[in-house]
N, C-alpha and C positions, 0 to 999 in steps of 0.2 A: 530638655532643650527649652530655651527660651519662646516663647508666645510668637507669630508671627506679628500679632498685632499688637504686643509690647515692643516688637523690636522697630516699628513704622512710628511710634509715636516716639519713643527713644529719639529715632533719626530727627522726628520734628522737633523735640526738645533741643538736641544738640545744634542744629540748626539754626534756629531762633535765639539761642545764646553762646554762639562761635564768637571766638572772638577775646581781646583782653575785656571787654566789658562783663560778657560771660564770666569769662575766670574771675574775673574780681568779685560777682554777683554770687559766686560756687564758694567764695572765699581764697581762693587763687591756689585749690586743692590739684586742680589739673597743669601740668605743665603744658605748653606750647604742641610739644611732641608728642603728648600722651593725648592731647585734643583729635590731632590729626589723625593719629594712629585711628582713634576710635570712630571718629568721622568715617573715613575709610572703610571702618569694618561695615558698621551701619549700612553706610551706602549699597556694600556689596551683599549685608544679607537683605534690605531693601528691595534692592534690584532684583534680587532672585527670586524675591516672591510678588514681585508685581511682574516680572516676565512670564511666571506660571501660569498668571493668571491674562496672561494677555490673546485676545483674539484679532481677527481682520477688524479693520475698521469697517468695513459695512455692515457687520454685526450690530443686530440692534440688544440694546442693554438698557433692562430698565431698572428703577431704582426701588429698594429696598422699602422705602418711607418710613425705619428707623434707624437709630444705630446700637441695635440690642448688639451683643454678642453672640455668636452662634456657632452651633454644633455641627458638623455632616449628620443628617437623621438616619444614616447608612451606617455609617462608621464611628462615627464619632470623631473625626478629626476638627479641627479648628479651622472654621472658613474665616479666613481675613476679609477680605473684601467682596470677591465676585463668586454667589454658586447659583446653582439651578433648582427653583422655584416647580414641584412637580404635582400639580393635585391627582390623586388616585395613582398613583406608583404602582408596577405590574409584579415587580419583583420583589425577591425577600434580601436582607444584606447581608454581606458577606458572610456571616458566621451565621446565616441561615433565619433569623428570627424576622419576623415578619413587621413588616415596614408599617407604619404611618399612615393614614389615606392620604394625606397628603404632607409636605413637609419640604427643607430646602436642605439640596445633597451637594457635594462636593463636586468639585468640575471631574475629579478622577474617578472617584465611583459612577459618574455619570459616563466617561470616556471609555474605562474597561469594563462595563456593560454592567455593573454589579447592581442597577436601578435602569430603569424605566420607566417611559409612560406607556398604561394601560393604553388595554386598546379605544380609539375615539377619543383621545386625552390631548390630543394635538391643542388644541385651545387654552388645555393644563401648562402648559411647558412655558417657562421663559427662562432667561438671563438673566440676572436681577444684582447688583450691586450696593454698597454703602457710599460711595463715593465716586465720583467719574475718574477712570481710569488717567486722564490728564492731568489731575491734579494731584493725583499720587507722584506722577511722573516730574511735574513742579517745583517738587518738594527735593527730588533726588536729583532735578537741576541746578538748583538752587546751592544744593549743598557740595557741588561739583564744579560751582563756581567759585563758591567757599573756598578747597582743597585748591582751588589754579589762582586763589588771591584778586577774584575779578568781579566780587559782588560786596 
């Protein structure tokens, strides 16, 4: 399967060169319809991993301060954007092997219990991000104004 955070910059690239000026710049490889078509697709796999990842807005979310690539240290899965930031983790992960002192987990392994914070680690724990969740969301407005011809 494709990268989640190949398929968000994809969306940006396609975004930023919609358009006949795009195709012309592609070499005028994509047709009109095969634009949209893909547009479309983006958007929707876009959408469904920045809705995964989305919390209440009263949620505080702090930021990353870089934009490394990174792992679940549970599982191994690919955090895109938003995971959980744990120093001293109480648990081992799923397939038993023991955790990190500290490290950044996936919002799922953190949700189906498969991580935690030790005990007195309250201070350990935050939400932490690469990018504010608005402005992912920008991106996937943007390109929805593209598809309705009004940007």
């Amino acid at each position: 399967p494709l990268s989640r955070y190949a398929t968000y910059l994809s969306l940006v690239r396609r975004v930023q060169g919609y358009g006949a000026a795009g195709r012309e710049r592609d070499g005028g490889a994509l047709s009109e319809q095969h634009e949209e078509d893909e547009l479309l697709l983006l958007l929707r796999c876009a959408s469904a991993v920045i809705g995964a990842e989305t919390t209440r807005a009263s949620v505080v979310v702090g930021l990353l301060g870089d934009n490394s690539l990174r792992a679940c240290d549970a599982c191994n899965a690919e955090i895109f954007n938003r995971c959980v930031r744990i120093k001293r983790p109480a648990d081992s992960t799923p397939n038993g092997t023991a955790v990190p002192d500290d490290g950044h987990f996936c919002l799922r392994c953190v949700a189906d219990g498969h991580v935690g914070a030790g005990a007195g680690a309250a201070d350990g724990v935050a939400l932490v991000q690469h990018a504010s969740h608005e402005q992912l969301l920008e991106v996937v407005a943007v390109g929805l104004q593209l598809l309705r011809g009004s940007a």
